[in-house]
N, C-alpha and C positions, 0 to 999 in steps of 0.2 A: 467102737467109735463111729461116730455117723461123718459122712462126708455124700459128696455127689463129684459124678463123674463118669467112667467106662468101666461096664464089667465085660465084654467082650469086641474085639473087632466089628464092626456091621451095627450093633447092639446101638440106638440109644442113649445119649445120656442121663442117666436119673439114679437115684438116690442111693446108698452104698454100704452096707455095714464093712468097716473096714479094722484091722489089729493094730493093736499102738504098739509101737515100740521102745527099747532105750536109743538115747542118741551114744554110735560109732565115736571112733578117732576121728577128731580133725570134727564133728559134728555138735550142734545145739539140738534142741527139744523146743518148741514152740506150744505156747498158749495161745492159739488164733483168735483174735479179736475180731479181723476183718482180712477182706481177698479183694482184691483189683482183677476186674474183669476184660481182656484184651479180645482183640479180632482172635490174634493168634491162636486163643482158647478153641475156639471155632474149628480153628483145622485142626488141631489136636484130636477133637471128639471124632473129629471125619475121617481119620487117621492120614490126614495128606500132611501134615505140619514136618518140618525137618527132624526134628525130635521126635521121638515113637515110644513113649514107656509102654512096660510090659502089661496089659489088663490084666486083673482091676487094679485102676488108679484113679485118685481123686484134682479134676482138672483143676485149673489156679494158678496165676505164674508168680505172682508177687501176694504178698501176705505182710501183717502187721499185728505183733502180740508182747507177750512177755515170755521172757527165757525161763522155763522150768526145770533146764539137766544141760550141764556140759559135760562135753565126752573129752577123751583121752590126751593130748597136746593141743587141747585150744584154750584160745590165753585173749586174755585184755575184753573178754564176756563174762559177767556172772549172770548166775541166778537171780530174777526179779528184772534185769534191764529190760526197757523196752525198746526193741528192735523192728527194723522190714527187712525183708529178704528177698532177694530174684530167687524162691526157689526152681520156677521151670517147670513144677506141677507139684500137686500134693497140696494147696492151697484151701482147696473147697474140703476143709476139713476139722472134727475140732482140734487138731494137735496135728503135730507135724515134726518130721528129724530134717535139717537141713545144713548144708556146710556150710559152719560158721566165716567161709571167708568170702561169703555172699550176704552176710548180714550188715547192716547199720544200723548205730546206735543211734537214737530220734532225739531231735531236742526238744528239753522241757515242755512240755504240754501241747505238744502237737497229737491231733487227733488220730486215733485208729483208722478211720476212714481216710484222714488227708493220708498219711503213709502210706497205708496200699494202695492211695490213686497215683503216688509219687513215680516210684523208680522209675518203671515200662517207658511213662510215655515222656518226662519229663527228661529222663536220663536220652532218650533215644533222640530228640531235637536237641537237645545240648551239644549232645557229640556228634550226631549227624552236621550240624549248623558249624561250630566251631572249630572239630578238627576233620572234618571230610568236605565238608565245602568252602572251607573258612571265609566264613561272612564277614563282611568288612562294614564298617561303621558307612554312610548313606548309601550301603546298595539296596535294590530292589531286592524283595523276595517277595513271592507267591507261594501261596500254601492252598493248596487244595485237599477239599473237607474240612476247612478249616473249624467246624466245629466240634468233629469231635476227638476223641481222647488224645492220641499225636498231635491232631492239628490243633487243635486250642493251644495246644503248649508251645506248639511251635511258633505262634502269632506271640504269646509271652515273649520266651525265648529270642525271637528277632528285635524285637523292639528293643529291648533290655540289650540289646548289642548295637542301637543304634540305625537298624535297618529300617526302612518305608516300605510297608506290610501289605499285601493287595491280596484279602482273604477271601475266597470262591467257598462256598457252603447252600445250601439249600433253603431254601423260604428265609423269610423276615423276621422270624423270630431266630432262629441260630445264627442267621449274619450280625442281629442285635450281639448274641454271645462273646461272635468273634472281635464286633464295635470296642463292647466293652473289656475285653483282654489286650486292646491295642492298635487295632489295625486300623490302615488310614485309609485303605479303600475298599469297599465290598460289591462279590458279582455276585447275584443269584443265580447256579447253577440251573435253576429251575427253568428259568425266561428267558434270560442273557442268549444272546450269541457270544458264546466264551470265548471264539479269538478272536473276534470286529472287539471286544471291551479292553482283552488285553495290549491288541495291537496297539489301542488307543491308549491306552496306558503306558507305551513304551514298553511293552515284555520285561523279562524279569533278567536280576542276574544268579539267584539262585532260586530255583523250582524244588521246593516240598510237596512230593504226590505218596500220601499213604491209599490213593483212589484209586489210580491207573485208570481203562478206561479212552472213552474218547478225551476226559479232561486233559488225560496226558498228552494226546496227542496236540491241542488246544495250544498247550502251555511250551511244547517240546515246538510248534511253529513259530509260534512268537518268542522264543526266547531272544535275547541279547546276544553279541559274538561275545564269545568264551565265555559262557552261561555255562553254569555249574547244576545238574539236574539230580535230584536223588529220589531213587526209588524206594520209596520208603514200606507198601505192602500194598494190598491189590482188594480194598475192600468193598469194588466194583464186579469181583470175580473178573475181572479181563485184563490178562497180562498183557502191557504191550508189546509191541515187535518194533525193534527198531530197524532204521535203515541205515546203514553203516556212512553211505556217502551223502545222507542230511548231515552228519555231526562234520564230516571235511568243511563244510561252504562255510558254517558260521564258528569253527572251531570252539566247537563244545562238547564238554563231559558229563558222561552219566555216570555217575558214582552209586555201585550199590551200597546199602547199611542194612545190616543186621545186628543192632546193638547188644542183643547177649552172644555175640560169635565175641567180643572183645573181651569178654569173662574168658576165654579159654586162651585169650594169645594175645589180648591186651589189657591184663586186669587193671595197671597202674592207672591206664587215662580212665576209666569205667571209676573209678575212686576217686581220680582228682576229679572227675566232674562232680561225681556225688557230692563231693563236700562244697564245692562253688556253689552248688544247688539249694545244697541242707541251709548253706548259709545266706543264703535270698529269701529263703524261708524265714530262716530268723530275723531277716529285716524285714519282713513284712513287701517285698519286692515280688514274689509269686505267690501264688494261693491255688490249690487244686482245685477245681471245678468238679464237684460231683454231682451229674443228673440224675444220678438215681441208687436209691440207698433201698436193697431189700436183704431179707432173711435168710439163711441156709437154706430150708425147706420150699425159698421160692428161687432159688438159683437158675434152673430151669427160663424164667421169664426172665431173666437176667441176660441170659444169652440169646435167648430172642430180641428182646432191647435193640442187640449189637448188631445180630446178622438184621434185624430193618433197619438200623440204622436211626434209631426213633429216638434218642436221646443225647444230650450233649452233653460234652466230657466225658468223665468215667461212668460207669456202674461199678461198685462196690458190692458185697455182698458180707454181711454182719454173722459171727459164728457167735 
C-alpha cells in the first residue's frame, strides 16, 4: 500500500510502502479519497507534536473516503458509507483502519475534499469560539492568520455567531480571502503597525491566535478588560511568554484549546459541534476553502505549502 510519511526518527518525510490491514474491534477500514493537511502534520514529521506514532507511519490527521470493513461491536457504520475521520495519522495513505467512534457520516454530496478540509479546522473555531470563549452575539473578535486554515474558519465561525470580525493576514490578496469569508475589518500584517490599528479599533473581546509571535503580543496589549485570549498554535514558530501580572490590570484570560484533547475527555461536545457544523453545511452557511488540491505522489509540496505559509485555507491532498 503506498502512502507518505516517516520511516524513521531524524529521517525525512517521503514516500512509504506500507501493509494493509483488517479493521480490530470497535474499528472501520477506510478507502481514502482525500487527507486534510494541518500545521500539526509538520510537527509530527519533526517528531515535536504531542502525539508520537511509532515509525513507519503515514502523516494525515483527518481523512475522507468510503467504509470498506467493519470490525467487531461497531454498529450504526456499514459498508459503502461515506465517512471523515480525525484519524490523528495514518491519512496519507491508500487505505487506512481507524476507530469508528472518530468517524462521521457526510451528507449527500458533499465533496471528498470539502470533508477532509472539514473537521481539524472547522471543529477546532467552533468549540474554541463557543464553548471555551463563549463568544457573545456583538463582541469583537480578532483572528490572527486569518487566512489560513484555523483562521479563515474562525472569521466564518464568528460572524455566523454574530461577532464584528477584525481579520490580521498577510498581503492583499489573503485579506481579500478573509473579506470575503466575513470579516469587517482587515490589517495587513505585513505594513500595519498591528497595535496603533488595533488600539484604533478598540482591541478585541476574544483573540484567536493560531500565529503566536509578536502578533500575539500586539493583540494580548490591546485587548479589552476581561478579554478572553486563545491560543490556538504557534505557526510563527515562537511561543509566547506571558506575564502573569499584565492579565491582573485588565482582568483577562488565556484559554489554552487543543481541540483533539476533547476526543479523549470530551467526546460528547467534539459531536455536538460536529453536527451544528455538518448541518451549516447543509444549508449552504459554510463552505471550506481549499487553496490547494494536489496528488499523493506530491504530498511532500503540500507541506511545504504550509510550513511557508503560501496558501489560503486547506491543502488537501487527493489518494
Amino acid at each position: 500500500m503506498r502512502g507518505f510519511g516517516v520511516s524513521a526518527w531524524g529521517a525525512a518525510p517521503g514516500p512509504l510502502d506500507l501493509p494493509s490491514r483488517q479493521p480490530g474491534p470497535g474499528e472501520i477500514s477506510v478507502a481514502i479519497e482525500a487527507c486534510g493537511l494541518n500545521f500539526a502534520d509538520l510537527l509530527m514529521a519533526e517528531g515535536t507534536y504531542q502525539e508520537k506514532p511509532e515509525p513507519p507511519f503515514a502523516l494525515g490527521m483527518e481523512v475522507a473516503g468510503r467504509v470498506t470493513g467493519v470490525g467487531e461491536g461497531v454498529q450504526g457504520l456499514a459498508t459503502g458509507a461515506q465517512v471523515a475521520v480525525f484519524a490523528g495519522s495514518g491519512g496519507l495513505a491508500e487505505t487506512g483502519c481507524f476507530a469508528a467512534n472518530r468517524a462521521v457520516v457526510l451528507p449527500e454530496g458533499m465533496p471528498a475534499a470539502h470533508a477532509a478540509a472539514f473537521q481539524v479546522a472547522y471543529g477546532t473555531s467552533h468549540l474554541a469560539l463557543s464553548h471555551r470563549a463563549r463568544l457573545r452575539q456583538g463582541e469583537t473578535l480578532l483572528v490572527l492568520g486569518a487566512a489560513g486554515g484555523v483562521g479563515l474558519t474562525a472569521v466564518e465561525v464568528g460572524k455566523l455567531m454574530g461577532a464584528r470580525v477584525i481579520a490580521v493576514a498577510r498581503g492583499a490578496e489573503r485579506l481579500g480571502v478573509a473579506a470575503a469569508a466575513g470579516a469587517d475589518h482587515l490589517i495587513d500584517s505585513e505594513t500595519a503597525d498591528l497595535r496603533a490599528e488595533l488600539k484604533a479599533l478598540g482591541g478585541a473581546d476574544v483573540v484567536y491566535d493560531p500565529v503566536g509571535g509578536p502578533a500575539f503580543e500586539a493583540a494580548f496589549r490591546t485587548a479589552r478588560p476581561e478579554a478572553r485570549i486563545l491560543p490556538i498554535g504557534f505557526a510563527s514558530g515562537e511561543v509566547p511568554q506571558i506575564k502573569a501580572n499584565h492579565l491582573l490590570v485588565k482582568n483577562l484570560d488565556v484559554m489554552g484549546f487543543y481541540w483533539g484533547g476533547y476526543l479523549a475527555f470530551r467526546p460528547d461536545l467534539v459531536a455536538d459541534s460536529l453536527r451544528t457544523l455538518l448541518s451549516w453545511y447543509a444549508e449552504g452557511r459554510i463552505r471550506p476553502h481549499v487553496g490547494a488540491t494536489l496528488p499523493l505522489d506530491r504530498a511532500g509540496e503540500g507541506l511545504e505549502l504550509l510550513r511557508a505559509r503560501k496558501v489560503t485555507g486547506k491543502v488537501v491532498i487527493t489518494i
